[in-house]
C-alpha positions in Angstrom: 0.0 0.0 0.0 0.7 3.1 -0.9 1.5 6.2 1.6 -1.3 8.3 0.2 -3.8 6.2 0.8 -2.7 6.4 4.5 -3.0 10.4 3.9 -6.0 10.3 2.7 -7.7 7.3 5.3 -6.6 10.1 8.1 -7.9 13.2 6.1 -10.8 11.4 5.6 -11.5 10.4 9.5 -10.7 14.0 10.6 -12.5 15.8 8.8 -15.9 13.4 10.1 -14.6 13.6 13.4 -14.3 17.5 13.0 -17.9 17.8 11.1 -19.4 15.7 14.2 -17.6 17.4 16.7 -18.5 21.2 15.1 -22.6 20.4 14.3 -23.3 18.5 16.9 -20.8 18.3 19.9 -21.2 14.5 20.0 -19.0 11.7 17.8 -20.0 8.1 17.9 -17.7 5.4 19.2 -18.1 3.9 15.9 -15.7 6.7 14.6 -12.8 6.4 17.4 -12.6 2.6 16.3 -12.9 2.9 12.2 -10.5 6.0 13.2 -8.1 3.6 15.4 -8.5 0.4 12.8 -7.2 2.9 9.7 -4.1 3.8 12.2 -3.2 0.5 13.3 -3.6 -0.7 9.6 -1.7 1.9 8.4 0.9 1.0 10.8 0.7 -2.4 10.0 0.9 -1.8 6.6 3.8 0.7 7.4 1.6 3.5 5.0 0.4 5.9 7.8 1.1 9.5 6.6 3.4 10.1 9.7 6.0 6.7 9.5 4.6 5.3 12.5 5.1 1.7 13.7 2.9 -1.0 15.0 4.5 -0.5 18.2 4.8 2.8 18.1 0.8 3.3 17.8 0.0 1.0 20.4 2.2 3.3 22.6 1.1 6.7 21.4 -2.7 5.6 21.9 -1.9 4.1 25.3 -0.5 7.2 26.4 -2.4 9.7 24.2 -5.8 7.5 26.4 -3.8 7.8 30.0 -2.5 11.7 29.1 -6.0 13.2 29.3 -8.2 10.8 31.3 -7.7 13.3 34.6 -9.8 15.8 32.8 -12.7 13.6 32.2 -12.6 12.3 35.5 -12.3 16.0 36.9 -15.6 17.0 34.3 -13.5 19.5 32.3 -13.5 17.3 29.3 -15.9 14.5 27.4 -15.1 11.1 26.9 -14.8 11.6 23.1 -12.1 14.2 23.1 -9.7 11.8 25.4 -11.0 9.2 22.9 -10.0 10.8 19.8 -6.4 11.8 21.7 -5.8 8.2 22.2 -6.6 8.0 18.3 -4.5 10.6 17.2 -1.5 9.2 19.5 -2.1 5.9 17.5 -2.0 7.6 14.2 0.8 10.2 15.1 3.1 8.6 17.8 3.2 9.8 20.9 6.5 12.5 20.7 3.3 14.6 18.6 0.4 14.2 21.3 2.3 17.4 23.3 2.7 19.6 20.6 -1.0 18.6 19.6 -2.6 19.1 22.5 -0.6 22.5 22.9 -2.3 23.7 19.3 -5.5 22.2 20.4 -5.7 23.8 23.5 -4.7 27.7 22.1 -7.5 26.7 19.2 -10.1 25.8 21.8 -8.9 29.2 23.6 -9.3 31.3 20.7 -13.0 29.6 20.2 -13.3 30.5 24.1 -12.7 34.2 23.4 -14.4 34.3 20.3 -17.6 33.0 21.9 -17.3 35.4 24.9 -16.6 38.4 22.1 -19.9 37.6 19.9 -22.3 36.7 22.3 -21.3 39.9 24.8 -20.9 37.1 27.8 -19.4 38.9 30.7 -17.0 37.8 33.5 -18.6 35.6 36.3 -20.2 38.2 38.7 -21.5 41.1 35.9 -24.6 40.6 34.3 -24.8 38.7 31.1 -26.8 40.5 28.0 -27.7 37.5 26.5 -27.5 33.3 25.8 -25.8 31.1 27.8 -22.0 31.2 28.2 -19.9 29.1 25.8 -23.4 28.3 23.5 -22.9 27.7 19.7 -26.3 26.6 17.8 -27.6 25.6 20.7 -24.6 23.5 22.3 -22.8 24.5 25.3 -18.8 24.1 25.0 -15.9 24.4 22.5 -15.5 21.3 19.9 -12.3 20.1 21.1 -12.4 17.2 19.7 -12.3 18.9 16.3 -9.2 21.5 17.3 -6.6 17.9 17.6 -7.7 17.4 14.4 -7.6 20.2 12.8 -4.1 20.6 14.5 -3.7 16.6 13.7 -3.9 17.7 9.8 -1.8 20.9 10.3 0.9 19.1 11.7 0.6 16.3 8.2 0.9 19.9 6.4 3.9 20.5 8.1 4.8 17.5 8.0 4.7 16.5 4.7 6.0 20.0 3.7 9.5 19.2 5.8 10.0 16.1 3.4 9.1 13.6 6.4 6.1 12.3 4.2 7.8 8.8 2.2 
């Protein structure tokens, strides 16, 4: 097999994972595992778009699973999002999961700020002018699930663009 069809299995699962995430803040466990099955194929197969081995995806999911399970236990995060993290430390290895989760978390930030800007949400303790805090067609919370995928294909860009792409 071919390295672009690794590229485009991944393209492919993050942008549904993405779409899901942004229209309707939920993604099925029936995308983690086709998402998880392309990586560990690809690895397999040794045609993932990032050169990662069999071994090397069972690590990076492992720790990409462990690396954010505190925050859904604590209630600051859903079960998909430390889902999809174990994914993309399947797909990615696990030296990316950092930098990912770095981009992620400024992109979920921005989204943060931006929400607070357009919907005129003030500081805890002032009087809000309208809508609920952190509400985007009629869902409460930032998709960020979709930002480590969106950062996910950033970093194939980058990537890719630095020769590392076979």
């Amino acid at each position: 097999m071919n390295v672009f069809v690794g590229i485009l299995l991944f393209i492919a699962w993050a942008a549904v994972v993405a779409i899901s995430d942004c229209r309707w803040r939920r993604i099925s466990n029936s995308i983690v595992v086709v998402g998880l099955a392309a990586a560990f194929g690809c690895a397999l197969f040794q045609c993932g778009p990032f050169g990662i081995s069999l071994a090397h995806a069972g690590i990076g999911a492992l720790i990409g699973l462990v690396a954010l399970l505190p925050f859904f236990a604590l209630g600051v995060m859903g079960a998909a999002d430390v889902k999809i993290f174990a994914v993309l430390g399947a797909w990615c290895g696990m030296h990316a999961l950092l930098g990912l989760w770095m981009a992620a978390s400024l992109a979920a930030g921005g989204h943060a700020l931006w929400l607070l800007i357009t919907t005129r949400t003030r500081l805890a303790g002032l009087a809000r002018r309208s809508g609920a805090t952190f509400e985007l067609a009629g869902k409460a919370s930032t998709p960020y699930a979709a930002c480590l995928t969106v950062a996910a294909s950033g970093w194939l860009v980058l990537h890719g663009m630095a020769g590392g792409l076979r």
